[in-house]
Phi, psi and omega in degrees: 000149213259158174306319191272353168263321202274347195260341153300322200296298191279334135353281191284358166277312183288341168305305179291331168297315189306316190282355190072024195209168194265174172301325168307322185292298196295263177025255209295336164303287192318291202295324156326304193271008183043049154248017148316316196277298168334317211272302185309305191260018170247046177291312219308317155314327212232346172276327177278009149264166159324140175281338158332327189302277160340294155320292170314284195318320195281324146306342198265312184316299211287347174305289207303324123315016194059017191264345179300161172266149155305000000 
């Protein structure tokens, strides 16, 4: 398993915790919107920040589809 999937891995559980919903959701929400692979591939970024960053960004994604939750 590549350093950038293990690291996706633990994002999306924690993404998903922040949001209050498992992982198995958020998953098919990112992947509805082909932003797994957009998510995979801002590792080189998204590992050396706060993870809020990541978040925030990753909200801004799925808003910009109507998907955050309020």
């Amino acid at each position: 398993m590549s350093r950038e999937f293990k690291f996706f891995v633990y994002l999306l559980e924690r993404y998903a915790a922040r949001n209050g919903e498992t992982a198995d959701v958020t998953y098919n929400r990112l992947a509805a919107h082909n932003l797994v692979d957009y998510a995979i591939g801002m590792y080189e970024l998204y590992h050396i920040e706060n993870l809020e960053n990541a978040f925030a960004d990753l909200d801004r994604k799925l808003n910009a589809c109507g998907l955050v939750r309020q």
